[in-house]
Short mmCIF file of the C-alpha atoms (twelve columns), coordinates in Angstrom:
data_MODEL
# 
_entry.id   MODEL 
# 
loop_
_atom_site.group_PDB 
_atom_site.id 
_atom_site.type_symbol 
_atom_site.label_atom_id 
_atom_site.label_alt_id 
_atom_site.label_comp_id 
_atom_site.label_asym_id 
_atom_site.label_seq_id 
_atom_site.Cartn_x 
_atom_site.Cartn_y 
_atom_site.Cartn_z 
_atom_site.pdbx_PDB_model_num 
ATOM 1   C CA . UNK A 1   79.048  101.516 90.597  1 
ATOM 2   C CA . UNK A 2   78.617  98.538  87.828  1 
ATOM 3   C CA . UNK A 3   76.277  98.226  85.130  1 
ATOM 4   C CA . UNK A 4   73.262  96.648  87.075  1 
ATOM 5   C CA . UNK A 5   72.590  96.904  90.976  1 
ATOM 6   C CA . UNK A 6   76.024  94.802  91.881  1 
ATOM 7   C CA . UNK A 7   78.314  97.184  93.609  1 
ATOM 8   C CA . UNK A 8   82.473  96.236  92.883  1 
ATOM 9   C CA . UNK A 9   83.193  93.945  96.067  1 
ATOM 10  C CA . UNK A 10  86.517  94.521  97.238  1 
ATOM 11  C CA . UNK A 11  87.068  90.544  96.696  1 
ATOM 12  C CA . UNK A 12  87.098  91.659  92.836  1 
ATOM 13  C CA . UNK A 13  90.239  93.350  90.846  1 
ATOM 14  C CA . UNK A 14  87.767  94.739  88.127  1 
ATOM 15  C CA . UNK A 15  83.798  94.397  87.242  1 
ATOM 16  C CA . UNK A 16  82.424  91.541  84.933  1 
ATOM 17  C CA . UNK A 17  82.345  92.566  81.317  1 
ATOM 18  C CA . UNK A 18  78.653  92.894  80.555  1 
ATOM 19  C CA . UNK A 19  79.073  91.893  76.963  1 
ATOM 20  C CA . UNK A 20  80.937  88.970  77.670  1 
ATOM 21  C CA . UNK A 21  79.101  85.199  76.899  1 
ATOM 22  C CA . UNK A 22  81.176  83.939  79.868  1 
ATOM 23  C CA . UNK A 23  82.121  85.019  83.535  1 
ATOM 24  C CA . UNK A 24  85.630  83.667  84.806  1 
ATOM 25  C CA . UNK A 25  86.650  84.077  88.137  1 
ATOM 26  C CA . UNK A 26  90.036  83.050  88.739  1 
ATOM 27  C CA . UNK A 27  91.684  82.350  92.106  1 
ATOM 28  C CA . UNK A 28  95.190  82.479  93.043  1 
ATOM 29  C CA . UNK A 29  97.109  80.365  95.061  1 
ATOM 30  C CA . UNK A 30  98.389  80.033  98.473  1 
ATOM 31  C CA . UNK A 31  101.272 83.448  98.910  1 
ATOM 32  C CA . UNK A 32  99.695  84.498  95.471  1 
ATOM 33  C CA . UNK A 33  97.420  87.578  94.648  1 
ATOM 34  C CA . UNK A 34  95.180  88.747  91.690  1 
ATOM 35  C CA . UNK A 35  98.236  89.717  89.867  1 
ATOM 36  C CA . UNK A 36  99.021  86.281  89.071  1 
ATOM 37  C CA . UNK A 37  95.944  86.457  86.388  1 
ATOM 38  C CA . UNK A 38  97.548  89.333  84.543  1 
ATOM 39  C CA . UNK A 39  97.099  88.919  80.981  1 
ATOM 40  C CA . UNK A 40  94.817  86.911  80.678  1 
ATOM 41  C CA . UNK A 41  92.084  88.545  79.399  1 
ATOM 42  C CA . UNK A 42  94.200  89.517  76.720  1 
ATOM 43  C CA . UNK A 43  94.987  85.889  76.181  1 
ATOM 44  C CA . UNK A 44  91.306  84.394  76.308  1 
ATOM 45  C CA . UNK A 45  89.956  87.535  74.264  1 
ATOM 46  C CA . UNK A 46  86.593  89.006  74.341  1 
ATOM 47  C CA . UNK A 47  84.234  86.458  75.077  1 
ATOM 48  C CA . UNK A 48  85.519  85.385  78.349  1 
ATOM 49  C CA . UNK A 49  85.867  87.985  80.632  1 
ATOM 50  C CA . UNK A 50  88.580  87.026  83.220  1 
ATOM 51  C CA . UNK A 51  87.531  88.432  86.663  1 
ATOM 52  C CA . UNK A 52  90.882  87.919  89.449  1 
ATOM 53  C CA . UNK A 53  89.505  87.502  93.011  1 
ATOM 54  C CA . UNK A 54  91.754  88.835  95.599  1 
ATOM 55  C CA . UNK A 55  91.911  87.733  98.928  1 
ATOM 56  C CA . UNK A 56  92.352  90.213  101.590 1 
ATOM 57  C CA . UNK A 57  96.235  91.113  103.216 1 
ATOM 58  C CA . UNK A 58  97.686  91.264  99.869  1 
ATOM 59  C CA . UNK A 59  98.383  93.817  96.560  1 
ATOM 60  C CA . UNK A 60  95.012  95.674  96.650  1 
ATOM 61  C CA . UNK A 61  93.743  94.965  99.778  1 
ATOM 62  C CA . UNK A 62  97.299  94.735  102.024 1 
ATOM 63  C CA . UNK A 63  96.422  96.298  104.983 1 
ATOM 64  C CA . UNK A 64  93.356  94.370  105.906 1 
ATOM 65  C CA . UNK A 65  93.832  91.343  107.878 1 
ATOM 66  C CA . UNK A 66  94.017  87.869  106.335 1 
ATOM 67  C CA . UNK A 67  91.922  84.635  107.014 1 
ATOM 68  C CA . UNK A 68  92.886  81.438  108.415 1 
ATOM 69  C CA . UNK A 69  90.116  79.236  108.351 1 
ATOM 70  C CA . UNK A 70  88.878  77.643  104.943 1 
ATOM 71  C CA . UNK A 71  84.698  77.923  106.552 1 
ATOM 72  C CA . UNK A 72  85.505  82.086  107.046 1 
ATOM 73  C CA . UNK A 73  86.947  82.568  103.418 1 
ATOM 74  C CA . UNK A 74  84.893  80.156  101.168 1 
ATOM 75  C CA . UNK A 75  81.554  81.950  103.244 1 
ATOM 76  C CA . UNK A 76  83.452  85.569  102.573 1 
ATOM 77  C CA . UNK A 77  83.362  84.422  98.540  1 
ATOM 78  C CA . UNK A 78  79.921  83.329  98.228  1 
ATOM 79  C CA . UNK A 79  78.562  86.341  99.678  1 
ATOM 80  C CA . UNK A 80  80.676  88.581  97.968  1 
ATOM 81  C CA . UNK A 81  80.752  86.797  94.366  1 
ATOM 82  C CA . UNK A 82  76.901  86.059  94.874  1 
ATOM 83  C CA . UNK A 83  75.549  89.330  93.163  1 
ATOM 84  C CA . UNK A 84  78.082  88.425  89.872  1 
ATOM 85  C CA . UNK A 85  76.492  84.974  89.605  1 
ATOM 86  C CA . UNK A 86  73.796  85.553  87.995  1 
ATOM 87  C CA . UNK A 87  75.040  85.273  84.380  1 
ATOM 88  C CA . UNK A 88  77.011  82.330  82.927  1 
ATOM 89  C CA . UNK A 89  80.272  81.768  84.986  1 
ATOM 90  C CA . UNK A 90  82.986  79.203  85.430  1 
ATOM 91  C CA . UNK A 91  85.808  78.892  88.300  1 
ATOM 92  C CA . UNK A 92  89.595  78.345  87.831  1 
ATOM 93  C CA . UNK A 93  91.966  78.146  90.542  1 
ATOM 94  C CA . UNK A 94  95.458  77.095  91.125  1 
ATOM 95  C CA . UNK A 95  96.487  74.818  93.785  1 
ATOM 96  C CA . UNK A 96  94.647  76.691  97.017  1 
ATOM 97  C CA . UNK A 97  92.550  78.586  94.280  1 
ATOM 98  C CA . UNK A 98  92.063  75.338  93.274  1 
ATOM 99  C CA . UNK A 99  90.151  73.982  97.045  1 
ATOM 100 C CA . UNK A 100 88.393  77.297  97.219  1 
ATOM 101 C CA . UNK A 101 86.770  77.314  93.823  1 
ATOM 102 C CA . UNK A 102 85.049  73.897  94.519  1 
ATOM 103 C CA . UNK A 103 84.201  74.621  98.032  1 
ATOM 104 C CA . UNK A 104 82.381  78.293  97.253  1 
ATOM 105 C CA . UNK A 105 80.830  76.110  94.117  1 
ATOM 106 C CA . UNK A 106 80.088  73.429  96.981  1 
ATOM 107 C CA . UNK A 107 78.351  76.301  99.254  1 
ATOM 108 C CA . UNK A 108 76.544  77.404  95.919  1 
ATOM 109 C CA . UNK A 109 74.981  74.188  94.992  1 
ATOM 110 C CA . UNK A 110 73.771  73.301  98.754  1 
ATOM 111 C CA . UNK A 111 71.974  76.586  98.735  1 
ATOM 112 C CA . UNK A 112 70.770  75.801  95.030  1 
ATOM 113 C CA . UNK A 113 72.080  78.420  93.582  1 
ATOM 114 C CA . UNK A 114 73.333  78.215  89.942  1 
ATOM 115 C CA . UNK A 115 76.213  75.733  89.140  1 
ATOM 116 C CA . UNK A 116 79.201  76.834  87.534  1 
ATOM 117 C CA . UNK A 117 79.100  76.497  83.835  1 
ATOM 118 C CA . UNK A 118 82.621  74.644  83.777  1 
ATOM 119 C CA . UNK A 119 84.802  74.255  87.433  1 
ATOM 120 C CA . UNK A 120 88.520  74.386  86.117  1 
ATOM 121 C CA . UNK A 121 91.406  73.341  88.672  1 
ATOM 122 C CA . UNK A 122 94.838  73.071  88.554  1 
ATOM 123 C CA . UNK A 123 97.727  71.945  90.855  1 
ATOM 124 C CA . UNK A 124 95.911  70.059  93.835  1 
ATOM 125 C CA . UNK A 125 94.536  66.664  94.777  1 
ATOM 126 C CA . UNK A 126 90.677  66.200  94.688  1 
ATOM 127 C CA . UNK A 127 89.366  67.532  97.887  1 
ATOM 128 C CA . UNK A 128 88.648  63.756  99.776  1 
ATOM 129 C CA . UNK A 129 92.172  63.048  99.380  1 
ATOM 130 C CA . UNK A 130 95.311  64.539  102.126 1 
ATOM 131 C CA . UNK A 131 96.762  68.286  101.443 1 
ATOM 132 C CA . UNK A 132 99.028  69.356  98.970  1 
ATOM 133 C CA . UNK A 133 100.776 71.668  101.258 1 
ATOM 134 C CA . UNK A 134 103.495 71.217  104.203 1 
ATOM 135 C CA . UNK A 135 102.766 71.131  107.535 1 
ATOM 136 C CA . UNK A 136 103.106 75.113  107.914 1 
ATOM 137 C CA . UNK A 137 103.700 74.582  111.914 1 
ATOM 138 C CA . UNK A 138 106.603 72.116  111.165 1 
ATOM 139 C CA . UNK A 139 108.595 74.661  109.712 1 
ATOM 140 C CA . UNK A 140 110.413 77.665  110.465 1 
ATOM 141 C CA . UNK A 141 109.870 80.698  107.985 1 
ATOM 142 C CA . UNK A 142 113.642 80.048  106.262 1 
ATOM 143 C CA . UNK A 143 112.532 76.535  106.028 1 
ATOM 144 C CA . UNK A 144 109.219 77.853  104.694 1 
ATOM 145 C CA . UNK A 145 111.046 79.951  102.054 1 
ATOM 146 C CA . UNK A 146 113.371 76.878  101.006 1 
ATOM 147 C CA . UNK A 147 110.069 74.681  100.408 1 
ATOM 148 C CA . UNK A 148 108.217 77.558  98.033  1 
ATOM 149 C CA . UNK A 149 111.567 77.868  96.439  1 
ATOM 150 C CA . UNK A 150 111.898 74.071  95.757  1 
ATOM 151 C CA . UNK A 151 107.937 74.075  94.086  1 
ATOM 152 C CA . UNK A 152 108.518 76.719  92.219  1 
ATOM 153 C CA . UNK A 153 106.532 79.683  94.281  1 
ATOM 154 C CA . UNK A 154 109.231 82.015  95.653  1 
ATOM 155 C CA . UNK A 155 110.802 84.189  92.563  1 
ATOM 156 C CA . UNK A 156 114.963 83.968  92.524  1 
ATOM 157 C CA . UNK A 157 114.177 88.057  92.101  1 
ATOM 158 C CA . UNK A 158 113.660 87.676  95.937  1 
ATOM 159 C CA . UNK A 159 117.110 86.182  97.089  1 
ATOM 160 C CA . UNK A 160 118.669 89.415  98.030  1 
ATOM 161 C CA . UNK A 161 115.846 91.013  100.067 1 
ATOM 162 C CA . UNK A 162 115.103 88.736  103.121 1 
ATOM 163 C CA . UNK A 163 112.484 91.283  104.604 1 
ATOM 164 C CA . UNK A 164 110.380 90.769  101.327 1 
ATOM 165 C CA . UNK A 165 111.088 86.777  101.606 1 
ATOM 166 C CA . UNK A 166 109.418 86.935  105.047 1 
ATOM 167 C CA . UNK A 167 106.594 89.059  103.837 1 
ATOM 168 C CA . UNK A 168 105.607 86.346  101.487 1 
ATOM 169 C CA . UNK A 169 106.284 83.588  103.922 1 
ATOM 170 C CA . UNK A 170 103.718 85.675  106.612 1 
ATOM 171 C CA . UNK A 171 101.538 85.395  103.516 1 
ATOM 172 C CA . UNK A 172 102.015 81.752  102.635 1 
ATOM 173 C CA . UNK A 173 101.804 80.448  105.974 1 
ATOM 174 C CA . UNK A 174 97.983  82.120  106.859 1 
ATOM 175 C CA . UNK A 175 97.238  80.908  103.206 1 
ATOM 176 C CA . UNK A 176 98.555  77.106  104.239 1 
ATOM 177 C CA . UNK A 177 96.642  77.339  107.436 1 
ATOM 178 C CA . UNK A 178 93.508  78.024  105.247 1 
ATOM 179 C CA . UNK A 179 94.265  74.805  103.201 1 
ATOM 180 C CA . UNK A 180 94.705  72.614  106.838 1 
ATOM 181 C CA . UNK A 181 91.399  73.992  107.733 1 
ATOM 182 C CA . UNK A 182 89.727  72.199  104.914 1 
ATOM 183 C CA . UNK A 183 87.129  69.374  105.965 1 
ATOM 184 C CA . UNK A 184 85.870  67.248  103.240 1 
ATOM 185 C CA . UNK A 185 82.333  66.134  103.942 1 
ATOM 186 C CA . UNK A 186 80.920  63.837  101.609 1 
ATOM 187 C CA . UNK A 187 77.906  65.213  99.506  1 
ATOM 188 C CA . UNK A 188 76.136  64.907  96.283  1 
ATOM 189 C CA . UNK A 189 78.485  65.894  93.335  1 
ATOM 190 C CA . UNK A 190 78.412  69.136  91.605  1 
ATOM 191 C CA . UNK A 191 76.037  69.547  88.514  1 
ATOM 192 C CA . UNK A 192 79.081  70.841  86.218  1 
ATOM 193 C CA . UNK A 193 81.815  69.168  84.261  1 
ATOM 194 C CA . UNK A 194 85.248  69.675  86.570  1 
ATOM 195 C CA . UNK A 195 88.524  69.979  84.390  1 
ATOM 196 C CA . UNK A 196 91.613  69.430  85.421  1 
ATOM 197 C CA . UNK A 197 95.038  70.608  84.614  1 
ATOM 198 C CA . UNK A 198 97.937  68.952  86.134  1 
ATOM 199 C CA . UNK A 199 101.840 69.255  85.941  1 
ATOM 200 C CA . UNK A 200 103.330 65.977  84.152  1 
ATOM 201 C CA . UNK A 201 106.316 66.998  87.194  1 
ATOM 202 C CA . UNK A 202 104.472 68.377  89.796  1 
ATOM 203 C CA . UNK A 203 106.215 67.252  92.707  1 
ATOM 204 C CA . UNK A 204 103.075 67.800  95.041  1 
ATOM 205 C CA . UNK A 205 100.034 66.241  92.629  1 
ATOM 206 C CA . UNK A 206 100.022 63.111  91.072  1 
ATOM 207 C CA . UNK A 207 98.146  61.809  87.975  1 
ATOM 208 C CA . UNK A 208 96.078  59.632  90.481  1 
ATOM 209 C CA . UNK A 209 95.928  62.778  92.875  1 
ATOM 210 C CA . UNK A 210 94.171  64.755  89.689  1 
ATOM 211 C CA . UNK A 211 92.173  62.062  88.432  1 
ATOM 212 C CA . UNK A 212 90.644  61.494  91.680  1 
ATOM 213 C CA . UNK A 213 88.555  64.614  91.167  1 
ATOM 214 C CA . UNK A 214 86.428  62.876  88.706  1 
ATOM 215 C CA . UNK A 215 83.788  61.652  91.411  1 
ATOM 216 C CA . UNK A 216 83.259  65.151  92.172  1 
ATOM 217 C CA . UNK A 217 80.803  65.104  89.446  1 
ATOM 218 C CA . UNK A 218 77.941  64.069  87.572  1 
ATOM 219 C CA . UNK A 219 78.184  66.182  84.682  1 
ATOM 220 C CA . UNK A 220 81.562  65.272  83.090  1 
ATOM 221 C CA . UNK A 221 85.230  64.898  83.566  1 
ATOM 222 C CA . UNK A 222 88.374  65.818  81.981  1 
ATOM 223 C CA . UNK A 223 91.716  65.471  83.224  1 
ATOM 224 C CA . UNK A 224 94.677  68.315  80.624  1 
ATOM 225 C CA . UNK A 225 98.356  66.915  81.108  1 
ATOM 226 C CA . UNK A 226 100.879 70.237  80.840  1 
ATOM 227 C CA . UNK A 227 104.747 69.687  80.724  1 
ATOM 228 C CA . UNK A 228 106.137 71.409  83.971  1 
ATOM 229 C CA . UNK A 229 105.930 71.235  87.732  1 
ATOM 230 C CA . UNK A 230 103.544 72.981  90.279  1 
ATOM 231 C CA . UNK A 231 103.223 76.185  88.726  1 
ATOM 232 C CA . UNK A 232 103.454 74.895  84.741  1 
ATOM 233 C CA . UNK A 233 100.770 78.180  84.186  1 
ATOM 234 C CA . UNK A 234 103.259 80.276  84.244  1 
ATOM 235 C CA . UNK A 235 106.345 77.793  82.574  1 
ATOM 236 C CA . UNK A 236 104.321 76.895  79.928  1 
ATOM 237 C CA . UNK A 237 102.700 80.647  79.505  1 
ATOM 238 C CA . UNK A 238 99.985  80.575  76.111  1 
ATOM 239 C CA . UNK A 239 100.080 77.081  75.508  1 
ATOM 240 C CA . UNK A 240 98.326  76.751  78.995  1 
ATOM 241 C CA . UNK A 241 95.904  79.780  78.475  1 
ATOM 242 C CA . UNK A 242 94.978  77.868  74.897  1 
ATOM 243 C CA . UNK A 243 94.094  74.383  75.970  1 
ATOM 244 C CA . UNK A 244 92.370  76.587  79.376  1 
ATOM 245 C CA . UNK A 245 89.748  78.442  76.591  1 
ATOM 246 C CA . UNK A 246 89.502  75.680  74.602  1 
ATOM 247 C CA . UNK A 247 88.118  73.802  77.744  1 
ATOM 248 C CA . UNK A 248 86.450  76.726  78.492  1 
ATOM 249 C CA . UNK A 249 84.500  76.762  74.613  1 
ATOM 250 C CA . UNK A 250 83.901  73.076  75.114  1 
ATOM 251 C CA . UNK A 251 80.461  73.426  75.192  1 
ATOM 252 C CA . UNK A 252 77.209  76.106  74.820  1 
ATOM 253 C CA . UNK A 253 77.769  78.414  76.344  1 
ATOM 254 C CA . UNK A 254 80.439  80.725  74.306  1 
# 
């Protein structure tokens, strides 16, 4: 049990620091997991208290079956996430993390609920514009494996254990079909300033692809150029996390 009547949802790695000015929920990307946040709250330091949301079939939660549909998930994160909301909070994600965080934010403001103090996304076109990801059907899981090498996404530690390789490709397929799932419907913009971090060599986003997400708001709009490719987080390591809190402190509410 957590300070307050919000019991630990299994969609959370750890509870919210109570002392902390500012909530962050992070969420991975597609094949990813909660451990991709590690360090973090190290990096950001005390008044930002980093909280990793894990989807379900992976690390923590392994065993239980994973989603395909974006509708199932984005509902599954509101609900769960609802009882944390209360306090200041802000949303990253990366690439997929990237579609969820503005849908549940989405699902939030149509039930007028509290906006997000700040929604941070990295690695994916606004949500009007087509998919990021490969056409998961088109491929076979080796051909799978070759395309999350090529971005980036599949570790070289991996190349001598093919089982493990099509674990993660099982993974990264469901998480692809969540992405193809996604329906934009257009809608009033959110209430909260959207930043954006982008790769300069992403070979999946463009500068117009990032940019884009600027009508996606009334409240303000800035668009964070990182050297690297899809996943520059982890090339560019602190750098990143830096320019991510200073977007984060941009403002009143640390």
């Amino acid at each position: 049990m957590s300070t307050g009547t919000a019991v630990r949802s299994p969609y959370l790695t750890r509870d919210p620091d109570p002392t902390a000015a500012l909530r962050l929920f992070c969420f991975h990307h597609a094949g990813g997991a909660a451990s991709a946040f590690n360090g973090w709250a190290q990096a950001l330091g005390p008044r930002i208290s980093v909280v990793p949301v894990q989807l379900p079939g992976r690390e923590t939660r392994i065993r239980e079956p994973r989603l395909r549909d974006m509708t199932a998930v984005v509902e599954a994160l509101a609900a769960q996430l609802g009882p944390w909301l209360s306090r200041p909070y802000a949303f990253y994600g990366h690439s997929m993390g990237a579609l969820l965080a503005y849908n549940v934010a989405r699902l939030r403001a149509a039930a007028g609920r509290p906006a997000p103090y700040r929604l941070v996304v990295s690695a994916f076109p606004a949500p009007h514009l087509p998919s990021a990801t490969v056409p998961v059907g088109d491929l076979s899981d080796d051909g799978l494996i070759r395309w999350m090498t090529g971005i980036g996404g599949m570790s070289g530690e991996l190349a001598g254990f093919p089982q493990w390789q099509r674990t993660v490709a099982a993974v990264v397929r469901d998480d692809l079909a969540v992405c193809a799932s996604h329906r934009h419907v257009d809608g009033a913009p959110l209430r909260c300033p959207i930043h954006v971090f982008t790769g300069t060599t992403d070979p999946l986003v463009t500068r117009a692809d990032a940019q884009a997400w600027a009508q996606h708001t009334e409240a303000g709009f800035q668009l964070h150029e990182m050297a690297g490719g899809h996943f520059f987080p982890r090339e560019t390591g602190r750098s990143f996390l830096d320019r991510l809190a200073a977007s984060l402190d941009a403002g009143t509410a640390l």
